[in-house]
N, CA, C and O atoms as a MOPAC input file, in Angstrom:
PM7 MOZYME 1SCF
protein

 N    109.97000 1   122.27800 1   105.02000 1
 C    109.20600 1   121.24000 1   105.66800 1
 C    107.77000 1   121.71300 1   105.85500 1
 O    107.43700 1   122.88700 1   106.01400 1
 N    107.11400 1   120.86000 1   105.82600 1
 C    105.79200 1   121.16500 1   105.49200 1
 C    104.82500 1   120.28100 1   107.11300 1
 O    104.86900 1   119.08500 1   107.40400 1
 N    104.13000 1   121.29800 1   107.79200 1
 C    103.31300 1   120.37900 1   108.52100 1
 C    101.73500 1   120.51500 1   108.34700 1
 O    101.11400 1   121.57800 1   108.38400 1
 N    101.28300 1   119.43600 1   108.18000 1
 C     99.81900 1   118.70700 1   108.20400 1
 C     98.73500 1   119.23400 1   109.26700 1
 O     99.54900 1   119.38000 1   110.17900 1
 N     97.94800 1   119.48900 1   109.63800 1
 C     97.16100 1   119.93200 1   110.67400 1
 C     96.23000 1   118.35800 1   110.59000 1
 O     95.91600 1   117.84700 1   111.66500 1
 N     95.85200 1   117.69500 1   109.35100 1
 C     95.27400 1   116.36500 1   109.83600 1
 C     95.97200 1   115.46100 1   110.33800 1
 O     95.51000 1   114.47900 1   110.92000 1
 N     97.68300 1   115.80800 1   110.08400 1
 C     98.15900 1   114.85800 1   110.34200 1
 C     98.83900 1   114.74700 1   111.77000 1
 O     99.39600 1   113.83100 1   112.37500 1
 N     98.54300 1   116.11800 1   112.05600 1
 C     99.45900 1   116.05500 1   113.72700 1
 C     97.88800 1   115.49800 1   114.12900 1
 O     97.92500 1   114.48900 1   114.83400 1
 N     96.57100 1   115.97400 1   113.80900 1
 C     95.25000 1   115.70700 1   114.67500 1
 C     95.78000 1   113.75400 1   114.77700 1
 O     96.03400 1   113.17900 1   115.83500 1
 N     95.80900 1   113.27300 1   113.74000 1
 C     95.91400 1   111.83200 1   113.28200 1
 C     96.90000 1   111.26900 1   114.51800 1
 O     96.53100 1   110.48800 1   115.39500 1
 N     98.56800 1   111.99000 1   114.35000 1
 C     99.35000 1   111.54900 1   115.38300 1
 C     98.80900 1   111.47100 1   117.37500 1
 O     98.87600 1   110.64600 1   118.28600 1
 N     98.36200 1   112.72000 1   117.19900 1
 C     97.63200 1   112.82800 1   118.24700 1
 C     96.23800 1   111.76900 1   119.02600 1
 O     95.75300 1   111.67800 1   120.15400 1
 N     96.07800 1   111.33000 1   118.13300 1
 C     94.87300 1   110.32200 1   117.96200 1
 C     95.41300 1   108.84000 1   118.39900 1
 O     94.87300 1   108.03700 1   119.16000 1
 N     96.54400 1   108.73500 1   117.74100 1
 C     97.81500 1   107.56600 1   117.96600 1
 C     98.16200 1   107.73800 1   119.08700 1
 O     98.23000 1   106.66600 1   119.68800 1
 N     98.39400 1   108.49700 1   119.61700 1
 C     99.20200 1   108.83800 1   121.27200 1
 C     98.22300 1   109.05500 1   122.14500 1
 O     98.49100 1   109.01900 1   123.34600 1
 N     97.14200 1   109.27400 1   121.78100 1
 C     95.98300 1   109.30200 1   122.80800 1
 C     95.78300 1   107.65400 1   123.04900 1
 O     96.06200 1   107.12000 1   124.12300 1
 N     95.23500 1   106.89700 1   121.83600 1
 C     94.60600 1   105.50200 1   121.78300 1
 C     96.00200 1   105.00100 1   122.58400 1
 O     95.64200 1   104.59500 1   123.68900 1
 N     97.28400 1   104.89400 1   122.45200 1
 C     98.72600 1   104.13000 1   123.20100 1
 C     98.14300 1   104.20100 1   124.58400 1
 O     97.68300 1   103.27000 1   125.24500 1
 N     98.25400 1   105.59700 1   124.93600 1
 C     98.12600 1   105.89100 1   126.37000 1
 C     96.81900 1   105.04300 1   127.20100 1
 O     96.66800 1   104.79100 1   128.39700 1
 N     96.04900 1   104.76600 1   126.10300 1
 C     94.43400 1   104.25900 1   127.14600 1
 C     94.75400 1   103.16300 1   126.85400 1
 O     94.47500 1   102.41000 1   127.78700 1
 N     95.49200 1   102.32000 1   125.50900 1
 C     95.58300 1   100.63300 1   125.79300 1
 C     96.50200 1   100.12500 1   126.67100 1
 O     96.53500 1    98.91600 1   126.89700 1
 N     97.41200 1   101.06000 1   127.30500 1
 C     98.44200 1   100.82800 1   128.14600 1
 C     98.09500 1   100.63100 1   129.67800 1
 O     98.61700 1    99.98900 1   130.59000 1
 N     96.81000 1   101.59200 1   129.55300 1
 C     95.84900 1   101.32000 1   131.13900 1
 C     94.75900 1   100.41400 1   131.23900 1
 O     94.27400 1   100.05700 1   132.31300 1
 N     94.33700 1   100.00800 1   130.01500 1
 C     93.22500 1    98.81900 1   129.90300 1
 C     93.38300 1    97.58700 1   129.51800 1
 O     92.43500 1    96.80200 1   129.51500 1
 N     95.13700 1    97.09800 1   128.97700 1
 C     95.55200 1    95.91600 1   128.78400 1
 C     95.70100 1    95.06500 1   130.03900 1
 O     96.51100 1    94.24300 1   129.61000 1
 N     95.52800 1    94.80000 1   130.97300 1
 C     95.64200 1    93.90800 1   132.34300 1
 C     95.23800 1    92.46900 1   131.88500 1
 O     95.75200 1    91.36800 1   132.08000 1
 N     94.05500 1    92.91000 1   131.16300 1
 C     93.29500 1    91.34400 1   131.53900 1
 C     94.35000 1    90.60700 1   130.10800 1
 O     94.77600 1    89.47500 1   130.33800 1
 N     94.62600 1    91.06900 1   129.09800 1
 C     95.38600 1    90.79700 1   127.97800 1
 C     97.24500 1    90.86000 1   127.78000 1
 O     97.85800 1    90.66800 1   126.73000 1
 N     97.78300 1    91.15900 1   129.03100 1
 C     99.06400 1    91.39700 1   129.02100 1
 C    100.00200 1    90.55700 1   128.72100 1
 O    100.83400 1    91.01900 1   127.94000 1
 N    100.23500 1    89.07200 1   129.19200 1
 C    101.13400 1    87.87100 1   128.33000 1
 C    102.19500 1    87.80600 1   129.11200 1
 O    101.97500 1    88.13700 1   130.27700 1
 N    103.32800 1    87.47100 1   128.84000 1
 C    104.98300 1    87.52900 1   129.07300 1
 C    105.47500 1    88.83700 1   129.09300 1
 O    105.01700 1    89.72700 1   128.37700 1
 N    106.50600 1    89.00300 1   129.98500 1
 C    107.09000 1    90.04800 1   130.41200 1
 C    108.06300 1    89.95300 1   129.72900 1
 O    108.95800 1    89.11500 1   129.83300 1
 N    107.99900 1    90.51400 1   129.23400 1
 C    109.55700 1    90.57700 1   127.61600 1
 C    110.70900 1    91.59800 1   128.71500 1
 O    111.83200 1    91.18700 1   129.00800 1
 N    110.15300 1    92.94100 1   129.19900 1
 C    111.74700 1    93.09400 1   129.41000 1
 C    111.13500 1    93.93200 1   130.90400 1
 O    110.29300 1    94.82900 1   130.95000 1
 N    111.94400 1    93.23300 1   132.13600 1
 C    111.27800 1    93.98100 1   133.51200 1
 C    111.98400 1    95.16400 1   134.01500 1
 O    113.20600 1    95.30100 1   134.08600 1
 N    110.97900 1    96.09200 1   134.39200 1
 C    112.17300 1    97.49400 1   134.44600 1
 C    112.11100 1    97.72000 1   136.00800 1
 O    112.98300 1    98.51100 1   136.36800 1
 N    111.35800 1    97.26500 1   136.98500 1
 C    111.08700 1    96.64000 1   138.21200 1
 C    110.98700 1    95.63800 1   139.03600 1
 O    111.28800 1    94.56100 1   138.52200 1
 N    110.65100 1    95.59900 1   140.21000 1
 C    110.05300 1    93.99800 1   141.03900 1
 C    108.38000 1    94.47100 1   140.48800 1
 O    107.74300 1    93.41700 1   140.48800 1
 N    107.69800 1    95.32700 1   140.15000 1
 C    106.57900 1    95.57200 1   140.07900 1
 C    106.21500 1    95.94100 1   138.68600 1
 O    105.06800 1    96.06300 1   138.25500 1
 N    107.52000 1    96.13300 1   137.92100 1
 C    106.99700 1    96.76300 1   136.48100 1
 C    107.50400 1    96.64000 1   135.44100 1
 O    108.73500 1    96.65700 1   135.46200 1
 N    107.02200 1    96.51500 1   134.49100 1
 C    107.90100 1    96.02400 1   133.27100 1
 C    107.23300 1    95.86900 1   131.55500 1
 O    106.22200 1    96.56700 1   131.47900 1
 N    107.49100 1    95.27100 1   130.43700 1
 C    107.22400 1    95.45600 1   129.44200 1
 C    106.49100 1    94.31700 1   129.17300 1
 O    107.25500 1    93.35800 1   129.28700 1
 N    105.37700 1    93.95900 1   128.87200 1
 C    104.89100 1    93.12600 1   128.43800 1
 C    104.46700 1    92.72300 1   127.08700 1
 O    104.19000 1    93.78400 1   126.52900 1
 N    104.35200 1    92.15200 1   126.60400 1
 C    103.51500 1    91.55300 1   125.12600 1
 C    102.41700 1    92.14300 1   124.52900 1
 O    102.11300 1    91.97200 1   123.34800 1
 N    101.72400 1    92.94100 1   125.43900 1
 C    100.25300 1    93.78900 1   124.81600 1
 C    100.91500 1    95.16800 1   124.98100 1
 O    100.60300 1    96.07700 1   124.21300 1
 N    101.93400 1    95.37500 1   126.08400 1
 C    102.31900 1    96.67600 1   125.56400 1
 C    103.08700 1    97.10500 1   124.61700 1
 O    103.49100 1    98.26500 1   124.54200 1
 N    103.34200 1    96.21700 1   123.83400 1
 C    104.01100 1    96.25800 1   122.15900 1
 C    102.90900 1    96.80800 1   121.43200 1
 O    103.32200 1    97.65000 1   120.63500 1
 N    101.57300 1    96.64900 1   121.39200 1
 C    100.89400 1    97.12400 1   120.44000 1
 C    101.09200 1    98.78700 1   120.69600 1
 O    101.32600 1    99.42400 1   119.66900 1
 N    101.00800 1    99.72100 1   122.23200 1
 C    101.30400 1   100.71500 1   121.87900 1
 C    102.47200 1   101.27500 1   121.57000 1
 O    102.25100 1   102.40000 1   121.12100 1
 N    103.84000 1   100.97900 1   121.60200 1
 C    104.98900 1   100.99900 1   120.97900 1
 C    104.94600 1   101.41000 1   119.74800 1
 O    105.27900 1   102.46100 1   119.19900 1
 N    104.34900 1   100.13600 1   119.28400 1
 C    103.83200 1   100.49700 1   117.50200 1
 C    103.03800 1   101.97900 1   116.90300 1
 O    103.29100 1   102.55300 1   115.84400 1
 N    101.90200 1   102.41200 1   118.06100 1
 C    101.05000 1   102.79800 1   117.54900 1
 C    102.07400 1   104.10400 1   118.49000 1
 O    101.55400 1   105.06700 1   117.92600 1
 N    102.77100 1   104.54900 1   119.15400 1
 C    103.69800 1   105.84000 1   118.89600 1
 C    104.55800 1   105.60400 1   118.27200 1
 O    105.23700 1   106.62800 1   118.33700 1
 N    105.19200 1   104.73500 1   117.49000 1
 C    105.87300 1   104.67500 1   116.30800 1
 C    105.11300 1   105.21700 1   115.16800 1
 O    105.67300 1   105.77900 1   114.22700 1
 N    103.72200 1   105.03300 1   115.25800 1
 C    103.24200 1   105.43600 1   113.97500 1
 C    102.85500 1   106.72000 1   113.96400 1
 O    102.83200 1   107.42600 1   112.95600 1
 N    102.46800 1   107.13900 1   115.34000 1
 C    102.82200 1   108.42500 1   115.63400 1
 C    103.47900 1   109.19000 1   115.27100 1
 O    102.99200 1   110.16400 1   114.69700 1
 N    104.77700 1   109.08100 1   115.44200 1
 C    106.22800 1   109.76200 1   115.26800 1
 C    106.26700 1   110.12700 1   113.84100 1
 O    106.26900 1   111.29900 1   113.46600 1
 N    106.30600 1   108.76300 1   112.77700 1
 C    106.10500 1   108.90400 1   111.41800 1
 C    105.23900 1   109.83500 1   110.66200 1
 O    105.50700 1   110.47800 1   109.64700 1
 N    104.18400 1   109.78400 1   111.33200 1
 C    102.88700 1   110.54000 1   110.86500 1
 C    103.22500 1   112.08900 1   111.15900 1
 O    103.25500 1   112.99900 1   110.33100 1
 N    103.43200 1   112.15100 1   112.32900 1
 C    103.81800 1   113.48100 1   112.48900 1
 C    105.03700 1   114.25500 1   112.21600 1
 O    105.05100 1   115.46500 1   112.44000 1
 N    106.21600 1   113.54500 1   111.67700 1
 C    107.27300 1   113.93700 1   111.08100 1
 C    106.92000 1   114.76300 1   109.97500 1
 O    106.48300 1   114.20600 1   108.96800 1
 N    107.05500 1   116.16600 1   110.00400 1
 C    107.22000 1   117.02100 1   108.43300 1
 C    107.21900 1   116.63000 1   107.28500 1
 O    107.65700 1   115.48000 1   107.30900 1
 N    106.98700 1   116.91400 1   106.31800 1
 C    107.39500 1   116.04500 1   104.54200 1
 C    108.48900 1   117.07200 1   104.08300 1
 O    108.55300 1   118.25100 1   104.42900 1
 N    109.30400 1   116.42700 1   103.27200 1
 C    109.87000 1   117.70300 1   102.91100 1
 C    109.92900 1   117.99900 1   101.55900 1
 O    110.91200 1   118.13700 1   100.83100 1
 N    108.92400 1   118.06600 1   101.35900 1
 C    108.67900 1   118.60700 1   100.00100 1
 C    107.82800 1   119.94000 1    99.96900 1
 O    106.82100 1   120.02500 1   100.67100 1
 N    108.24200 1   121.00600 1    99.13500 1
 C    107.02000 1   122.29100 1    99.58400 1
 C    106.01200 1   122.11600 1    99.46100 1
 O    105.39900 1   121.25000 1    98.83700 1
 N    105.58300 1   123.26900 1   100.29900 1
 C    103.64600 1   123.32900 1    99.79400 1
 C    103.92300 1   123.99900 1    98.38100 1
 O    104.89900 1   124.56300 1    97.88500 1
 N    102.30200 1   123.61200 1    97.83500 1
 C    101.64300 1   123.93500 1    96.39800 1
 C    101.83000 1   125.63800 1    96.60800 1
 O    101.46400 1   126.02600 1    97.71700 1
 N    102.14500 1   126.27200 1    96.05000 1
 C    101.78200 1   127.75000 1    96.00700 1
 C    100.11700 1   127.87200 1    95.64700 1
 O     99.56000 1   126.84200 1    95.26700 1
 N     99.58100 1   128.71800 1    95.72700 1
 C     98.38700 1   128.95200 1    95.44500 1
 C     98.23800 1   129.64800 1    94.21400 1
 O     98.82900 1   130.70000 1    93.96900 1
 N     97.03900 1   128.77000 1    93.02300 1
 C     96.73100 1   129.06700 1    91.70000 1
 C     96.04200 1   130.02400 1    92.16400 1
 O     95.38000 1   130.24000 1    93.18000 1
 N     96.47000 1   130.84900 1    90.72400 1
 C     95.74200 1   132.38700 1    90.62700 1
 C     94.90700 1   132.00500 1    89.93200 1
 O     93.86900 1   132.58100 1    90.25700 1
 N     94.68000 1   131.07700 1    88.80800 1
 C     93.68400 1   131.04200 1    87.80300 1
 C     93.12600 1   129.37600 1    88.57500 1
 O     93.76700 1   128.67600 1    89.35900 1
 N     91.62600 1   129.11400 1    87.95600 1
 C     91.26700 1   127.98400 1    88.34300 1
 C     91.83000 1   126.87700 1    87.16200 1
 O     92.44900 1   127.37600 1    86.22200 1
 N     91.60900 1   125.17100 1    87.17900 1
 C     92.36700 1   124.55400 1    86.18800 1
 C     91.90200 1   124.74500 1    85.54900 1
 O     90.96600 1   125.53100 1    85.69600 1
 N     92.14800 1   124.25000 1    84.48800 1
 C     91.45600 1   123.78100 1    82.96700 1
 C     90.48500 1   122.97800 1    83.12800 1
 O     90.87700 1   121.99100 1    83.75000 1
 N     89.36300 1   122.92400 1    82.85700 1
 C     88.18900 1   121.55200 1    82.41600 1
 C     88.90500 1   120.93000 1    82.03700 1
 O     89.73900 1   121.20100 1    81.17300 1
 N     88.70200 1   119.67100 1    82.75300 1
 C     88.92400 1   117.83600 1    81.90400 1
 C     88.37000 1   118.00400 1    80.56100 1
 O     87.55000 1   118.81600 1    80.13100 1
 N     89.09300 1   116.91600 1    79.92000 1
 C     88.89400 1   116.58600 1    78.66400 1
 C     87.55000 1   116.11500 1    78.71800 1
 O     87.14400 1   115.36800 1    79.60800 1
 N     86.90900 1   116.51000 1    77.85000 1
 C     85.41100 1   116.07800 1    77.37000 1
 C     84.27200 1   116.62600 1    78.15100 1
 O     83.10600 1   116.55100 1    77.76500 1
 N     84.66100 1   117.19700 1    79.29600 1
 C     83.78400 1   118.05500 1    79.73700 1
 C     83.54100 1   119.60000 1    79.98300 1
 O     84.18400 1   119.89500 1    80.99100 1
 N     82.91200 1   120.66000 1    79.50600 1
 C     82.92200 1   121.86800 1    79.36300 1
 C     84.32900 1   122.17000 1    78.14700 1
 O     85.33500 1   121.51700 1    77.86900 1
 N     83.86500 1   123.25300 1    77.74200 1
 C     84.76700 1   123.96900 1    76.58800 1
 C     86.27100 1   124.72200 1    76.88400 1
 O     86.33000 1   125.76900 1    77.52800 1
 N     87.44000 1   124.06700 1    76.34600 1
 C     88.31700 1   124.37200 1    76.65900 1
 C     89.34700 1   125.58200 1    75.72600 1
 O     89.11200 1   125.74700 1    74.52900 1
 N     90.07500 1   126.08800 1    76.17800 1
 C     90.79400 1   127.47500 1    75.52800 1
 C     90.16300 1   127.30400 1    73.64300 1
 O     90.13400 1   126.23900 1    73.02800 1
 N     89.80200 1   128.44400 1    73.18300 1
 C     89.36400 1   128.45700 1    71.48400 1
 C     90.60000 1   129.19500 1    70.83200 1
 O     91.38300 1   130.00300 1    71.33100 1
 N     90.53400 1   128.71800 1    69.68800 1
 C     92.05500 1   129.63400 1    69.08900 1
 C     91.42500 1   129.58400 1    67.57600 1
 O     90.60100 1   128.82500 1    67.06800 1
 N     92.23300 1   130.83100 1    67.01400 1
 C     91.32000 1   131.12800 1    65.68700 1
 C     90.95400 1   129.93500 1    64.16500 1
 O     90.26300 1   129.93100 1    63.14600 1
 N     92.04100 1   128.96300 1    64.96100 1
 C     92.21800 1   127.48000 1    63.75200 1
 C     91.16800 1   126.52000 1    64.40400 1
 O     90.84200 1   125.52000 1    63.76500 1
 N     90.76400 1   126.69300 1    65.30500 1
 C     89.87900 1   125.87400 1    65.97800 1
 C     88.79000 1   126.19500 1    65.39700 1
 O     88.57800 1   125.32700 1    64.55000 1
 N     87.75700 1   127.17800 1    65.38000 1
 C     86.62300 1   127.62600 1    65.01600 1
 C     86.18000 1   127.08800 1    63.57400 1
 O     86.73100 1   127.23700 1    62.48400 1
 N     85.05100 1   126.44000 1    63.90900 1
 C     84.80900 1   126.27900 1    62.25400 1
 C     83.98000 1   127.13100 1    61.94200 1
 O     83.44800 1   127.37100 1    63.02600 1
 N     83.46600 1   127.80200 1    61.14800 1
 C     82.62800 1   128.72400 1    60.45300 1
 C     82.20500 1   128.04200 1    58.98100 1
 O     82.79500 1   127.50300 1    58.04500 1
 N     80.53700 1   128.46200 1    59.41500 1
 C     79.51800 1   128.10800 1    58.30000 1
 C     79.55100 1   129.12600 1    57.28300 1
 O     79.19900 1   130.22200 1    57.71700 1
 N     79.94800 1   129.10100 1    55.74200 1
 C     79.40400 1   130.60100 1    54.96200 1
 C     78.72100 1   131.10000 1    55.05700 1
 O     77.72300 1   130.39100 1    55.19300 1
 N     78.46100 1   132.29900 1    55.09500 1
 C     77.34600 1   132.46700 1    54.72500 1
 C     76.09200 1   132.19300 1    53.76200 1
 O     76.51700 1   132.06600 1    52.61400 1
 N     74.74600 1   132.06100 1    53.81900 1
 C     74.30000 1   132.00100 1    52.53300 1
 C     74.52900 1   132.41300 1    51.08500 1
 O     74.80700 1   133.57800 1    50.80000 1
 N     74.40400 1   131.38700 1    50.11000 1
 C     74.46200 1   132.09900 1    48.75800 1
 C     75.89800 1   131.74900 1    48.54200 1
 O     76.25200 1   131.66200 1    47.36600 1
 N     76.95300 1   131.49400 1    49.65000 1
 C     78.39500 1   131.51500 1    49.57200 1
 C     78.91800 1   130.32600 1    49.58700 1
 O     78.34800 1   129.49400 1    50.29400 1
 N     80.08500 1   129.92700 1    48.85300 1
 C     80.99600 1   128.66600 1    49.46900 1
 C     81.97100 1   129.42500 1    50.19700 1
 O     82.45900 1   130.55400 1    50.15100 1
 N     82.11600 1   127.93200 1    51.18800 1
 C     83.37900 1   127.99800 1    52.04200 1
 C     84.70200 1   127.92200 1    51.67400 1
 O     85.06700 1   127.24500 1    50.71300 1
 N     85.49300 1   128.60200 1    52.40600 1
 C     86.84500 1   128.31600 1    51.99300 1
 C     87.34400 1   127.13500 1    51.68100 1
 O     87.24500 1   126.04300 1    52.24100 1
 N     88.15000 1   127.63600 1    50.27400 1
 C     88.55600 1   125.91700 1    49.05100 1
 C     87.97900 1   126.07300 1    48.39800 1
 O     88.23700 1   125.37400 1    47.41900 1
 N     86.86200 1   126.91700 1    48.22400 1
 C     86.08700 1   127.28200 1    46.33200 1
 C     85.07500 1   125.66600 1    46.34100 1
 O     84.55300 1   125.39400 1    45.26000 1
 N     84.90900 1   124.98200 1    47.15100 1
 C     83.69900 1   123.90500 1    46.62500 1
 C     83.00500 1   124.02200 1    47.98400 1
 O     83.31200 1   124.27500 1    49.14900 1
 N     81.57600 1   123.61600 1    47.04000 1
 C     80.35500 1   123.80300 1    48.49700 1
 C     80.58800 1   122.47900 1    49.13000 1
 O     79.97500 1   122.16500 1    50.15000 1

């Protein structure tokens, strides 16, 4: 399992923003979907942070796929830009003067 350092910062970011819309929704709150008090309970705007530590949770869940090991060599150049591996069939060679090239015709 693999963990993210942008991605816990990211989750963290999610659980911060929940926590402050949960204290600044008043004027926006709606229907009381489910009451857990005479004074307190779940409302309609507090669904948006629900969501947003749900997305939390996700985000910050591990991947499980490994990390990349680290290249010893750098990649290859893209195609068409800078010169890539030469091999002795690759090279073309000019005769020398006075000479034909290989195949006996100039």
């Amino acid at each position: 399992m693999v963990f993210s350092a942008r991605r816990l910062l990211l989750a963290a970011l999610l659980v911060v923003a929940a926590v402050i819309w949960v204290r600044i929704n008043k004027p926006v709150e709606g229907d009381v979907l489910l009451e857990l008090t005479s004074r307190h309970g779940v409302t309609t705007a507090d669904l948006l942070s629900l969501v947003a530590l749900a997305m939390a949770v996700v985000i910050a869940w591990p991947s499980r796929r490994p990390s990349a090991p680290p290249r010893a060599t750098p990649p290859a150049a893209p195609w068409g830009r800078g010169p890539g591996p030469t091999y002795g069939h690759d090279r073309i060679e000019s005769p020398a003067p006075g000479r034909t090239p290989r195949g006996g015709h100039p």
